[in-house]
N, C-alpha and C positions, 0 to 999 in steps of 0.2 A: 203653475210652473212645472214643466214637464220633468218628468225623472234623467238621471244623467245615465249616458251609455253604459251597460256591461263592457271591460276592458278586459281580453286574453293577450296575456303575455305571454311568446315563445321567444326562444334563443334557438341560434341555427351556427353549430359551431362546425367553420371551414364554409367558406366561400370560393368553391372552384365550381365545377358545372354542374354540378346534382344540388349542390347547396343555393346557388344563384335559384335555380327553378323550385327549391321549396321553399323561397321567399316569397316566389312568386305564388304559387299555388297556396302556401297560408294564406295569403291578404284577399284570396276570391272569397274566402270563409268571412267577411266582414259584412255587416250588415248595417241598417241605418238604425239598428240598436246596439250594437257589439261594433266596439273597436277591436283590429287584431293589431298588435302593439310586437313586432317582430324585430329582436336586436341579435347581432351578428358577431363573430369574434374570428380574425383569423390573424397565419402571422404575419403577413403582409397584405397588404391591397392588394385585387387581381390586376394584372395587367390589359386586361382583356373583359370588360361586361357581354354576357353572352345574351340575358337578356335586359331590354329597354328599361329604362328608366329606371334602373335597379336600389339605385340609392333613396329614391323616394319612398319607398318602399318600405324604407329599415326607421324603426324608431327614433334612431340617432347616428349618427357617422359610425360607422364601420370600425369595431373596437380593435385595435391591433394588439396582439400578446398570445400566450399559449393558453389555449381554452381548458387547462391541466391545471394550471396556478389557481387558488383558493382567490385571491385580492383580483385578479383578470372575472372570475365566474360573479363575485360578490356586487364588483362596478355593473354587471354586465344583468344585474338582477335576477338572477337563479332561485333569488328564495322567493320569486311573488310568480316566477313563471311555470306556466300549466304544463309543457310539456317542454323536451329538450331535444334538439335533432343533430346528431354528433356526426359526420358526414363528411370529416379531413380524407386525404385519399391514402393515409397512414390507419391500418388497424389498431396497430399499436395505440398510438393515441388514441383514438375512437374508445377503447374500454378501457385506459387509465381515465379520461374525462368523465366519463359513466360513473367510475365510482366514487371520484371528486364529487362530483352531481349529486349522486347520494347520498356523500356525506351532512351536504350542505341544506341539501332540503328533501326529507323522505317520501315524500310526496307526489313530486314532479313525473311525469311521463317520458322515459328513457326510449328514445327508438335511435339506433345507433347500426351505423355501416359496416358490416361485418359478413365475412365467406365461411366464417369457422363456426359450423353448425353445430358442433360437443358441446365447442365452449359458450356459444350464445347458448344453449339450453341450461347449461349450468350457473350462466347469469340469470339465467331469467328466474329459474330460482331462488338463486339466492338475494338479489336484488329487486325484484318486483317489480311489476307496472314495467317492463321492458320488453324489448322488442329488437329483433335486428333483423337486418334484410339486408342479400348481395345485390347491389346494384347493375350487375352485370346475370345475372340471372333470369329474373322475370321477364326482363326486356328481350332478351335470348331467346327466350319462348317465344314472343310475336313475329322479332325478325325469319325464323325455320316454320311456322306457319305461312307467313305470307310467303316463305318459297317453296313449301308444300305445292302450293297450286293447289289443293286437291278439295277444297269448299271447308277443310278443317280451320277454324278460325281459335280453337282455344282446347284444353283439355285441362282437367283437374281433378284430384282423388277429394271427396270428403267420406273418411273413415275409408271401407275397401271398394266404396263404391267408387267407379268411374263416372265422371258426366263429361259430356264432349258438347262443344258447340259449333254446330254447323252451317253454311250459308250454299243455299244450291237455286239454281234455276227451275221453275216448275216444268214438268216436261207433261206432254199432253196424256191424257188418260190418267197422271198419277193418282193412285186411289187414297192416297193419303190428303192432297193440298189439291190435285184439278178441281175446281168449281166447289172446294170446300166455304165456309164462311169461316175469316180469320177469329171471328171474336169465339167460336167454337173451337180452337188449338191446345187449349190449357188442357191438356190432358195427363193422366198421371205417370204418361214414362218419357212425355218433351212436352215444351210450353214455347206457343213460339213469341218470336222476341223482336224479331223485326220484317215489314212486308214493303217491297217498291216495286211498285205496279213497272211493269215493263215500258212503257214508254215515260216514265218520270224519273226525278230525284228525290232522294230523300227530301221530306215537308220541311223539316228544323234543324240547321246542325245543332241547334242547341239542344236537341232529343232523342235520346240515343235509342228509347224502345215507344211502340205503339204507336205506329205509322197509321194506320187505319182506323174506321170510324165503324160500329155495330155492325153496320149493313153492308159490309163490304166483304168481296167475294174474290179468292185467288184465284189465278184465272193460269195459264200454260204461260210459258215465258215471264213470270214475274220472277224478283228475284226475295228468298226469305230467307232468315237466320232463324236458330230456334237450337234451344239446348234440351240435351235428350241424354237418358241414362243408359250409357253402352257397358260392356260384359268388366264384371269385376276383374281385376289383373291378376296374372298368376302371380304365385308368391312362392318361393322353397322352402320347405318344412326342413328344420334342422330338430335331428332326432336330441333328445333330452338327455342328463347325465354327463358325469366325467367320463377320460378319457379309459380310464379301466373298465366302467362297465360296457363303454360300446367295443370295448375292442374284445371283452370275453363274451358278449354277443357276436362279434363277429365271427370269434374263432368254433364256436357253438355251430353256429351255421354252417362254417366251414367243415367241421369233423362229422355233421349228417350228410354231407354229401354222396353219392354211392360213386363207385371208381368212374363210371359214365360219364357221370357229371363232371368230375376232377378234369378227365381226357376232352370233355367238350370247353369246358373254360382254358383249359390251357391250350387248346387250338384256336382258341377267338384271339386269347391276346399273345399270340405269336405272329395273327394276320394282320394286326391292324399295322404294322409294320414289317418294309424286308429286313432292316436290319435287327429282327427279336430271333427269329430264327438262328441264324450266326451266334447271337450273346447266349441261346437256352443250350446248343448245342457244345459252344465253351465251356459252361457251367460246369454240366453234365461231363465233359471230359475229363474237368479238372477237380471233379468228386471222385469218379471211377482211378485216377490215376493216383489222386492222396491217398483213397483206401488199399490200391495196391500197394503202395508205396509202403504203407504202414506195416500190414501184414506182411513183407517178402520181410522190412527190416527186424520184425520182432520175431521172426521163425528163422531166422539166420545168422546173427549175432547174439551170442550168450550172454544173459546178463542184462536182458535190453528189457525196461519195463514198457507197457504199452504206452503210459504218457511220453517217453522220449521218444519212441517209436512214432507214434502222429505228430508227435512237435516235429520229426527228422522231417516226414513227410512231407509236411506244410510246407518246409525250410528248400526241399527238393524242387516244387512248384515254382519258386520265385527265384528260382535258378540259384541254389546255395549246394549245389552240389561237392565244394570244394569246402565250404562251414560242416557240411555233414560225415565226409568219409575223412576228414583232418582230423574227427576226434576218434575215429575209431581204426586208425592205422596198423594199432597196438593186435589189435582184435583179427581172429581169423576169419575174416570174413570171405564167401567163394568170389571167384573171378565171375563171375555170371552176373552176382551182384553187381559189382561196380556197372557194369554193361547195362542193364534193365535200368538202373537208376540214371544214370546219363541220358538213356533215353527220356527217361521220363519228365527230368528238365530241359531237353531240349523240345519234345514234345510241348509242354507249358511254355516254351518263351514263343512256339508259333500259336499256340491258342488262346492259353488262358490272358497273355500278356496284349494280344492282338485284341481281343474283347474290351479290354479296359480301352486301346486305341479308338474301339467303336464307339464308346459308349461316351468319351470326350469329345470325338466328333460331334456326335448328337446335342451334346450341351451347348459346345462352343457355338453349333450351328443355329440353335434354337437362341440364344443368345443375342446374334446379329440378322436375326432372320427378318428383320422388319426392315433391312435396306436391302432384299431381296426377292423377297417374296408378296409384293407388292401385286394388289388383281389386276386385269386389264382397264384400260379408261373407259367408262361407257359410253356406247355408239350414240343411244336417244331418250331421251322425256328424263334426264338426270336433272340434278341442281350444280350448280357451281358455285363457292364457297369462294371470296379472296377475302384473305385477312385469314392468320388461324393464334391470335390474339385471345385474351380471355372472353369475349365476345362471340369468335370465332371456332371458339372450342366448345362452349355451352352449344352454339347452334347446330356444329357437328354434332354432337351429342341427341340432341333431338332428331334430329334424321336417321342418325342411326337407331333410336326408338321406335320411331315410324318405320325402318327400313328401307328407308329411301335413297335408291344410289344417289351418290354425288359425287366428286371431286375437286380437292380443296387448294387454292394455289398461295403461294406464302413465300415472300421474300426472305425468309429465316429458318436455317434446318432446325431451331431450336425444338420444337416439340412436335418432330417427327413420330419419334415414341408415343405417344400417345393414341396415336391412330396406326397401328400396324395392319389391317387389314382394308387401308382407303388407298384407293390415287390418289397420290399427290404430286404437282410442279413446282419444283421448288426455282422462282427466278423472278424477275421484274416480270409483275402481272398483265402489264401493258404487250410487254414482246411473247409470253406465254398464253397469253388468254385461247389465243386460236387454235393449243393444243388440247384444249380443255373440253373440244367438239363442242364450243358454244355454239355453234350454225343449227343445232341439231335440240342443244338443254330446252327446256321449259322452263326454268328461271335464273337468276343470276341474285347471288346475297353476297353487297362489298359490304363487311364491315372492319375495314381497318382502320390506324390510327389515324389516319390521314386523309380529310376529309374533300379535300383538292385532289387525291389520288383516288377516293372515291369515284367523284364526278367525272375524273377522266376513265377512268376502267368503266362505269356504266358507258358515256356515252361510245368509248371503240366498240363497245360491247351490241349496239345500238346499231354502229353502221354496218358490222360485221352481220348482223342478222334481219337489216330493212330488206330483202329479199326476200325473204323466209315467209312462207303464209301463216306462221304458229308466229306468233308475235314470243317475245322472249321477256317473261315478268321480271320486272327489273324492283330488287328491294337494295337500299341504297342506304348506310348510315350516315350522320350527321350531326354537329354538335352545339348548335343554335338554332333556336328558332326562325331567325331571321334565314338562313342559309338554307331552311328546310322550305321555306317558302319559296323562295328562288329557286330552288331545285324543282318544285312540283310546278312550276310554272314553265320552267324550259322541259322539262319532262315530264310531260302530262300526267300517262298513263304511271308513273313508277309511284313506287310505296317507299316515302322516305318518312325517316324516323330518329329522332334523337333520344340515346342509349339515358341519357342524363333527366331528359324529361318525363321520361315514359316511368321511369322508377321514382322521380319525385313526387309523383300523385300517390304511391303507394308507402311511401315517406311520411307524408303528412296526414294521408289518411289514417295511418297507425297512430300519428301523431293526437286524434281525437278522443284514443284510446280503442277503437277497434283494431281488430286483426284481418291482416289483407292475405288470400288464401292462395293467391293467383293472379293475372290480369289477362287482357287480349284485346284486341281491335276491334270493332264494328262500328259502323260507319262513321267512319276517320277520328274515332273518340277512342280514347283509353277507359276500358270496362275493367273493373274492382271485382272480384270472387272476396267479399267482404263478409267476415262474422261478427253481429252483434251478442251481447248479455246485456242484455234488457236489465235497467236498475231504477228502482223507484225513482220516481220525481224524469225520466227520460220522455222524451219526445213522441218517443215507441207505446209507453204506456195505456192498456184500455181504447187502443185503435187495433180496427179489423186489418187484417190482412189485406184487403181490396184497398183498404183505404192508405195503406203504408205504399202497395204496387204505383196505384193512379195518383194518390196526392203528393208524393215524393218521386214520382217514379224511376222507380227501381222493381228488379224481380223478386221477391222470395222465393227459394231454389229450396230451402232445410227451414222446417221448424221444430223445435222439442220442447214440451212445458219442461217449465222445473220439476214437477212433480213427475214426471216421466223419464225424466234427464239419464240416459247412462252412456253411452259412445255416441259416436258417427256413425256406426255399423245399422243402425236402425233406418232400412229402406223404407217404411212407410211414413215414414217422417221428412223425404225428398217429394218434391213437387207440390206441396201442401195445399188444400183447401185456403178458398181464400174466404172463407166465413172465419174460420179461428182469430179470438181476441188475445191479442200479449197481455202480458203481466208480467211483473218483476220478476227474474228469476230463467227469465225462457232464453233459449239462444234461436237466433235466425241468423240465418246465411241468404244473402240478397249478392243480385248483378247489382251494381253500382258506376255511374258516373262520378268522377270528384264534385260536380254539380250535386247529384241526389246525396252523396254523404254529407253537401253544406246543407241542403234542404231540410236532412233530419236533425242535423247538428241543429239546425237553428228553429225549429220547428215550424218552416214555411212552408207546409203545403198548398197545392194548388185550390180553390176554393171550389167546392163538390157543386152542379147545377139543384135546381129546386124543382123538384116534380110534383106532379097535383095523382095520388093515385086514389079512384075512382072502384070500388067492388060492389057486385051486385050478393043477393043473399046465394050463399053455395048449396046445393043440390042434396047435399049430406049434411046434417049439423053438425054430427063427429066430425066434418072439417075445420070445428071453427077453432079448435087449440089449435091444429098443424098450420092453420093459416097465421094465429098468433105467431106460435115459432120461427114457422119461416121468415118472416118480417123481421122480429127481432133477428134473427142470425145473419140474415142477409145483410139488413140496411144498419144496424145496429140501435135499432131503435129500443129503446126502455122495454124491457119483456111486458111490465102490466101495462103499458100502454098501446104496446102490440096488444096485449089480450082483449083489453076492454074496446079497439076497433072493430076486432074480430066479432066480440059479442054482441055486438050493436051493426052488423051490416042488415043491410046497405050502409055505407058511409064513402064520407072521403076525406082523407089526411093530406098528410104535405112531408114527404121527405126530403134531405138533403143527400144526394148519392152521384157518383159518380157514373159515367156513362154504360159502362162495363155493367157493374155492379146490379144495374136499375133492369137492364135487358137479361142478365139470370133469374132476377128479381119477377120480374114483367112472366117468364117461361117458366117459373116454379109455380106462383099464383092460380096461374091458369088451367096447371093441373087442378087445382081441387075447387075452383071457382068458373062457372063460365061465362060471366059477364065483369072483364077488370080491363081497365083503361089505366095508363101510366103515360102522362103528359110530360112533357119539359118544358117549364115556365121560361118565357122568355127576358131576360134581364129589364127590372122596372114593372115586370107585370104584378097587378096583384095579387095576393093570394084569396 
């Protein structure tokens, strides 16, 4: 009698559109040994299933109540489930539920919907085994890629390094990829990731990486992806210490100056504006005329200490002439006085008091400057942005990373502030588009609320530029599956994408207890920048690198033993060797499909071919350990079983290896051997 299924139980609190698709993507994780047992709690039923047969899906009817209440999480079995996925469109509630969660069961797996990055750190602290992710971020990144245009498909920091991933067409003579051989790409500063011969399609959508077979050769016009390690980011160094010691360092500096110096700095920042001239010149008048002011009154009045004397002074400046000679009526003071001091607050109410005028100017100016001082619209090869929504604002954001003109049109002045130095049209997108010199952009990114106003702004956007010999890349958001399908069918060419979906794989993915570092597109699949911690008894354990790539595949991009373990900042620890064996304790950073994270989740690897290898006696007998080694590291065969083939050749063994693998495998032998044959048995042959 067979054994009964492993059962995972998840709860998925809030069922609006991010929570619908991580019902769905939990249930792809089910096997025909693992049931996923997935129950739901919201406070109403949706009005609206966005995706199919959604109910089926859920372990039992769709719990109604507040997923905050103790007796709602207890019916709802909290304390037997593996992970918790909190994803109301309320933060608030999102981490009052977390710590309910907590209470109840210590255990369970917290990944919960949140924009507030302090406070998610300090959870995860404190509460453990959590996780939160903005659902409007990651996805952000894909939509300002795909309108990039520019073959940039993804970008992501591990520790300070940058890796970017790229997809370019080969162009003739490249010396990197013309007439190279793909299965020679894994190189240590890019690994390529995907190849489609120019006249084809991708082989599989169900395969996101290793389109190609050993023997295959890029050729001019094909088209590859491949990620590659570009220049660390700058970063600002903030000098150390409180604010006394950098300011007596400053003033240090300041007082070695020679007068040269003094007179050149104070000519730089008098030019960088006209009105510092006017304010340095006020200044200076209205020093020169307090210290006359002071001296005429303390050499003229008997009796007059100097502290009253520069108080009178001051009091002169701000036009107190009638407060200063009121107290001293009594006193003989000469008639000449009363004269030079009149002047001298009259003088002050045209200078010193006009300076202050300037000097509010400037504030008030700088103040309201972002509804005027707006650049020009760009003429050509810009992006166009409608929607400037939380969606809308990440992806400006990224453009302006890249530096990418654009101009963003938006039926709401609300968060004009935020972009002071973009074009903006602020009206109905529809009657504004054509001031946006769409005839001219190179892409167009709609993502607003409104997915019917989507479809209409891409297609004006469509007739407005079926003229044009530059076709106009059209990225288009959406908020069901079913609707993205229909769009990509009336719109061939566009790249539509729902905000909800694209972040539920990275949802659920955390959901297995990894950490998801990133995502991005390639070929029409959602790619995971996913870190593993390898822990005893995992799926990971005591398999090669080659064999985690090809039998799950997925990329390893980072590996670090335990015993090595200190940052990200360690660059020889990116692109890794694919001989290295895990153990408990290592981290890996892999590209990932939600596909390959079920793969390793469940440990279904693809099953490796059987090769028949063939060696003649090698040339050198000091060859015969390196030939042992190699074997073992390569194929992962028993080291004394590698040794004792070695000692006894001629022989012939039998590996089990993947295709990759066997062709490193086949070119390292050969160095130290020069009679080795390396077969691939064909399914049912004998050994």
């Amino acid at each position: 009698m067979g054994s009964s299924p492993r059962v995972d139980r998840f709860l998925v609190c809030g069922l609006g559109s991010l929570g619908q698709y991580c019902v769905y993507h939990l249930q792809r994780f089910a096997t025909e040994g693992t049931v996923v047992s997935v129950t739901a709690i919201d406070r109403q039923r949706p009005e609206e299933w966005e995706v199919e047969n959604l109910t089926n899906l859920l372990a039992e009817d769709l719990l109604i109540g507040d997923c905050r209440d103790e007796p709602v999480l207890l019916k709802a079995g909290v304390q037997q489930c593996r992970a918790a996925l909190i994803v109301t469109s309320n933060e608030t509630v999102n981490i009052e539920a977390a710590i309910a969660i907590r209470r109840l069961n210590p255990d369970v797996r917290l990944v919960v919907r949140s924009s507030r990055q302090s406070l998610n750190e300090l959870l995860k602290l404190r509460l453990g085994n959590f996780n939160a992710y903005d659902p409007m971020e990651m996805p952000a990144f894909a939509f300002a890629m795909a309108g990039l245009r520019v073959g940039l498909l993804g970008s992501f920091n591990i520790g300070d390094t940058r890796l970017q991933v790229v997809e370019q067409t080969v162009q003739p003579r490249d010396p990197r990829f013309d007439n190279a051989r793909a299965v020679a790409q894994h190189k240590k500063s890019y690994r390529l990731l995907s190849h489609r011969p120019q006249a084809e399609i991708p082989a599989s959508p169900n395969r996101a990486f290793y389109h190609w077979q050993v023997d295959t050769r890029i050729r001019a016009g094909d088209t590859i992806a491949y990620v590659e390690i570009a220049d660390a980011p700058d970063y600002i160094q903030h000098q150390s210490g409180d604010w006394r010691s950098r300011w007596q360092a400053g003033l240090q500096a300041v007082l070695k100056e020679q007068p040269l110096q003094w007179f050149q700095r104070v000519r730089a920042w008098m030019q960088v504006n006209r009105t510092r001239p006017l304010i340095a010149i006020g200044l200076v008048t209205a020093l020169v005329l307090w210290v006359l002011g002071a001296i005429m009154l303390k050499m003229t009045v008997p009796d007059l200490t100097w502290t009253k004397a520069i108080a009178s002074g001051a009091v002169l400046l701000l036009g107190g002439y009638g407060d200063v000679f009121g107290g001293l009526e009594n006193d003989p003071v000469p008639g000449w006085v009363y004269f030079i001091s009149l002047l001298i607050t009259i003088i002050s109410l045209l200078f010193v008091l006009g300076v202050v005028g300037i000097i509010a100017d400037n504030l008030l100016s700088a103040r309201f400057s972002f509804l005027q001082r707006r650049p020009p619209m760009p003429k050509q090869g810009h992006v166009v942005i409608v929607g400037l929504g939380r969606v809308g604002q990440q992806v400006a954001n990224w453009l302006q990373t890249f530096r990418q003109p654009f101009v963003v049109l938006t039926e709401a002045a609300d968060n004009l502030a935020l972009f002071p130095k973009i074009p903006i049209i602020v009206g109905n997108p529809i009657q504004q588009i054509r001031h946006a010199n769409i005839e001219t952009a190179k892409s167009l990114v709609v993502v607003t609320d409104d997915q019917i106003l989507n479809l209409e702004v891409a297609l004006t956007a469509r007739e407005l530029t079926r003229q044009q010999k530059q076709s106009l890349q059209l990225v288009i958001r959406s908020y069901n599956q079913r609707f993205s399908t229909s769009l990509a069918a009336l719109i061939p060419n566009a790249r539509v994408m729902a905000v909800s979906a694209l972040a539920a794989e990275a949802f659920v993915g955390s959901a297995f207890g990894e950490n998801i570092l990133s995502l991005f597109r390639l070929n029409e699949q959602t790619i995971l920048v996913t870190e593993f911690l390898v822990q005893a008894g995992d799926t990971l354990v005591g398999k090669l690198l080659s064999q985690v790539s090809y039998g799950y595949g997925v990329v390893p991009i980072f590996y670090e033993r335990n015993s090595e373990r200190r940052t990200f900042d360690n660059r020889d620890s990116l692109m890794p060797s694919e001989t290295w064996m895990l153990k408990a304790g290592d981290r890996l950073i892999v590209l990932s499909t939600i596909d390959g994270l079920r793969r390793i989740e469940r440990g279904q690897m693809r099953p490796p071919r059987t090769w028949r290898l063939s060696m003649g006696k090698p040339l050198n007998r000091g060859n015969l350990s390196e030939i042992g080694t190699t074997l073992h590291r390569i194929s992962g065969l028993n080291l004394n079983t590698a040794n004792a083939f070695a000692q006894n050749l001629p022989g012939t063994i039998y590996l089990q290896l993947y295709d990759y693998p066997a062709h490193h495998l086949l070119a390292e032998l050969r160095k130290l051997a020069p009679d080795v044959t390396l077969v691939a048995l064909e399914e049912g042959e004998k050994k």
